[in-house]
C-alpha positions as CSV (number, residue, x, y, z in Angstrom):
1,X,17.4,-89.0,-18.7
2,X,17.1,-90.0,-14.8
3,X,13.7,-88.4,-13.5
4,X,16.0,-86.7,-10.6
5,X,18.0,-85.3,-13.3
6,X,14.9,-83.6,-15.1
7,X,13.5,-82.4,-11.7
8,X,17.1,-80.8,-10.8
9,X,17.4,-79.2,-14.4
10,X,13.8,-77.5,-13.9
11,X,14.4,-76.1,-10.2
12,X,17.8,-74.5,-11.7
13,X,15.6,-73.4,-14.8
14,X,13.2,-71.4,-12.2
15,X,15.8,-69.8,-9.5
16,X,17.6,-68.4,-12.8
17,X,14.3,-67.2,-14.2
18,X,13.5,-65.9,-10.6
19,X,17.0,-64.5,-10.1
20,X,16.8,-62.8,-13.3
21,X,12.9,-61.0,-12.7
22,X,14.0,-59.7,-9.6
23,X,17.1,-58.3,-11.1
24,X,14.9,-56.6,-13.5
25,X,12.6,-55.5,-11.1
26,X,14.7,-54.0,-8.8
27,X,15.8,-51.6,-11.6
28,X,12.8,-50.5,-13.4
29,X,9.6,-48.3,-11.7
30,X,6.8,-49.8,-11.4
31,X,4.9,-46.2,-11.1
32,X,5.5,-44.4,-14.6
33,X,5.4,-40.8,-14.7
34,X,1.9,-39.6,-14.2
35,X,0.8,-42.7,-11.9
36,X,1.1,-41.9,-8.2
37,X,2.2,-44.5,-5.7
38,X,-0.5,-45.7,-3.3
39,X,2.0,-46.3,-0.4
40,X,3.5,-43.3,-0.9
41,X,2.8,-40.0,1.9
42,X,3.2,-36.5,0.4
43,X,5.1,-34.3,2.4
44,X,3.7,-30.9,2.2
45,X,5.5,-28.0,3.2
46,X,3.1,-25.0,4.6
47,X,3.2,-21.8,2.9
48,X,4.6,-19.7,5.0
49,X,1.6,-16.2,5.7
50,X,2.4,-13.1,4.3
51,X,2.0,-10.4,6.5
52,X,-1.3,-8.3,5.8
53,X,-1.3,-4.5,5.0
54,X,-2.7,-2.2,7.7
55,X,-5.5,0.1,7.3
56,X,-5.9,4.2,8.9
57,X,-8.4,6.4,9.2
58,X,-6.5,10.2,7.8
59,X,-8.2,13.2,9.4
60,X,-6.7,17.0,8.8
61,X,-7.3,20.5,9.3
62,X,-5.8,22.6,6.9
63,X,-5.7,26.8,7.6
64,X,-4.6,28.4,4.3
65,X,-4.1,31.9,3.8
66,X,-2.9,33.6,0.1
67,X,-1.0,37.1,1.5
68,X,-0.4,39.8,-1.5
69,X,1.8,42.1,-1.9
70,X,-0.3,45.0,-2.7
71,X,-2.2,44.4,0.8
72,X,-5.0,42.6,2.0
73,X,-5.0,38.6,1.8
74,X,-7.4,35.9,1.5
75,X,-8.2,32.5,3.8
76,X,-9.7,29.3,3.6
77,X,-10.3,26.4,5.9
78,X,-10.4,22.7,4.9
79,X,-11.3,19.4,6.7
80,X,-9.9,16.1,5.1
81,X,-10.6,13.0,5.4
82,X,-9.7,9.8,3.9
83,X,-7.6,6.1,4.7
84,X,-4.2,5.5,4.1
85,X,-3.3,1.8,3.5
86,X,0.3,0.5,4.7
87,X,1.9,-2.2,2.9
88,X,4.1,-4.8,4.8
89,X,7.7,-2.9,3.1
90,X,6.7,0.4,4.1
91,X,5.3,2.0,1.1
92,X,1.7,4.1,1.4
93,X,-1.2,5.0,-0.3
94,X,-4.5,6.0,-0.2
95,X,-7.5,8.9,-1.0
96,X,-8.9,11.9,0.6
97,X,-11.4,14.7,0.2
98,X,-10.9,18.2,1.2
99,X,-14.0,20.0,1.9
100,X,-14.3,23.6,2.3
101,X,-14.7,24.3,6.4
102,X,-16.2,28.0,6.0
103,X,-17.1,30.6,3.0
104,X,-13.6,31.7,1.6
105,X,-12.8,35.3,2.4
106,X,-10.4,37.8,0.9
107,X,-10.1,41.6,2.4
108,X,-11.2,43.0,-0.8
109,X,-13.8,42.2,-3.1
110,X,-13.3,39.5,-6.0
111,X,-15.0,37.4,-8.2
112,X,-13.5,34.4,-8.6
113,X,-15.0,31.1,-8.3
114,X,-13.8,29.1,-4.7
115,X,-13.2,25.6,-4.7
116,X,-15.3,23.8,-2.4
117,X,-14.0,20.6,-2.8
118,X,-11.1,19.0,-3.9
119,X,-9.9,15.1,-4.2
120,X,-6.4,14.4,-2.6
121,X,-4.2,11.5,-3.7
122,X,-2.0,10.1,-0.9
123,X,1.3,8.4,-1.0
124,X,4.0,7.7,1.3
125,X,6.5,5.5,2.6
126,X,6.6,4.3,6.4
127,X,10.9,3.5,7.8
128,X,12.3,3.0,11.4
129,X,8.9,4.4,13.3
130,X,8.3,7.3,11.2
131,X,5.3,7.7,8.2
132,X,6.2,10.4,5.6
133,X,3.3,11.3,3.5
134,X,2.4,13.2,0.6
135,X,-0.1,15.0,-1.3
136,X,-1.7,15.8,-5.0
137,X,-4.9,17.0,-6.5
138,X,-7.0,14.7,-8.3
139,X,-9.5,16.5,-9.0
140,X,-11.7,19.8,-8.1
141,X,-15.4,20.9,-7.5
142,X,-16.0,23.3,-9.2
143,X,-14.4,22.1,-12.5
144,X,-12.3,24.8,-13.5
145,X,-12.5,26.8,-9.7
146,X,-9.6,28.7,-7.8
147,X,-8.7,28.4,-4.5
148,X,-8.7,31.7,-2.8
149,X,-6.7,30.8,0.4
150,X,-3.8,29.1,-1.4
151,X,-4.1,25.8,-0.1
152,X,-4.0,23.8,-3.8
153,X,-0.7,26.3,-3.9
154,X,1.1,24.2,-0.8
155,X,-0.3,20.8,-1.3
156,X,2.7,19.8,-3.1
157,X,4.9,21.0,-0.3
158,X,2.8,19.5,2.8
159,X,4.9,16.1,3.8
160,X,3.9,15.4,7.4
161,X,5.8,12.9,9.3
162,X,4.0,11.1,12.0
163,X,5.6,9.2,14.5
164,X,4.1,5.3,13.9
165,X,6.5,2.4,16.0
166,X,5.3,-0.8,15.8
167,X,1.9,-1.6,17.8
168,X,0.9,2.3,17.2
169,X,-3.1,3.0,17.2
170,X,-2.8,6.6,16.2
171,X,-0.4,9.1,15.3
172,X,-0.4,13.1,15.0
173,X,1.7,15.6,13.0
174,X,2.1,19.5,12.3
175,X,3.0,21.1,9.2
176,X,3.7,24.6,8.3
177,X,4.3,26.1,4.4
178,X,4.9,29.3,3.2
179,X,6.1,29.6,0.1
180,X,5.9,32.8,-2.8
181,X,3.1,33.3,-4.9
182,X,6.1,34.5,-7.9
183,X,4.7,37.9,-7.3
184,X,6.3,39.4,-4.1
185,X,3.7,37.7,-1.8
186,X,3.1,34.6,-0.2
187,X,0.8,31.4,0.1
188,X,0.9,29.8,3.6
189,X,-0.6,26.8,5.0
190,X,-1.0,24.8,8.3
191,X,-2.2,21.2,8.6
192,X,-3.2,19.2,11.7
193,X,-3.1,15.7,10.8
194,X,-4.2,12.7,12.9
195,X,-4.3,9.0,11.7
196,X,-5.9,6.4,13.5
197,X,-5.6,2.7,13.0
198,X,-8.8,0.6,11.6
C-alpha cells in the first residue's frame, strides 16, 4: 500500500474518532449529580424580611364598685400594668398585673378575704387603626380570695378599643361595665387604659 494512501486512511481514522468524542461529549455532563461546576455563578435570590412584631407598654386604672340590693356597696381600685405584643396580622397578646391601689372598703362590716393582686392575660386583635383587647384571670393573691369591689366580676366584659393607625406611639381608651350580680344588684367597673409604644 502507497505510503500516501496509509497517511490518508489514518487522518480519516482520527476526524471520525474526533467527530465521534465530540458527539458524545456534547451529550453527556461532565458534572454528575453532587459535583458542582467551577465555572458556574450561583444566583441567589434574597429572602425577602418579615416584618417584626411591635412591642407596648399597657397601663390602666380600674374603679370597681359591687352595689347590693339590700343597701350599702363595696369599692376597689386597681393599677395594671403589663406589655402587649402586636404581631404583623393583627393578632395580640401579652400579660399584666393588677395590684390593689387602696384597702377595699364596703359600707358595712365583712370578713372576707380581698384580693390584692391578681394576674391578667391579654389578648386581642389590631384591624383598620383600631386595637380591641381583652382580659382573663390567671391567677390571684391570695389563693382562694374575693374581690370585694367586683372587678374580677367585669373583667370578662372590659374590651377597650384604642385608636392605633400606623406610625402611632401611644394610644388611650375608656370603658364602662355594669352588669348584675344575679341577685337584684350590680357590679360596675371603669378602666383608663393607656398604651405606649417600646
Amino acid at each position: 500500500m502507497p505510503k500516501p494512501l496509509k497517511v490518508g486512511i489514518w487522518v480519516v481514522v482520527f476526524a471520525l474518532c474526533a467527530g465521534v468524542g465530540a458527539f458524545v461529549a456534547s451529550r453527556s455532563n461532565p458534572f454528575p449529580p453532587g459535583v458542582e461546576d467551577p465555572g458556574a455563578h450561583q444566583t441567589l435570590t434574597p429572602t425577602p424580611t418579615q416584618p417584626a412584631p411591635t412591642a407596648w407598654d399597657l397601663t390602666m386604672h380600674v374603679d370597681s364598685q359591687h352595689t347590693l340590693h339590700e343597701g350599702g356597696a363595696c369599692h376597689s381600685d386597681w393599677d395594671v400594668s403589663g406589655t402587649v405584643e402586636i404581631q404583623p396580622n393583627g393578632e395580640a397578646s401579652g400579660v399584666g398585673d393588677a395590684k390593689l391601689a387602696a384597702p377595699a372598703s364596703c359600707d358595712f362590716a365583712q370578713s372576707q378575704v380581698q384580693t390584692k393582686e391578681l394576674r391578667l392575660v391579654i389578648t386581642g386583635d389590631r384591624a383598620a387603626g383600631v386595637l380591641k383587647l381583652s382580659f382573663s384571670e390567671g391567677g390571684r393573691t391570695p389563693v382562694g380570695s374575693q374581690d370585694l369591689g367586683g372587678f374580677t366580676n367585669t373583667l370578662h366584659f372590659i374590651h377597650p378599643a384604642v385608636k392605633l393607625p400606623a406610625g402611632a406611639q401611644r394610644g388611650h381608651a375608656t370603658t364602662k361595665v355594669t352588669r348584675s350580680d344575679g341577685d337584684l344588684g350590680s357590679y360596675s367597673s371603669t378602666s383608663d387604659l393607656r398604651l405606649a409604644s417600646q
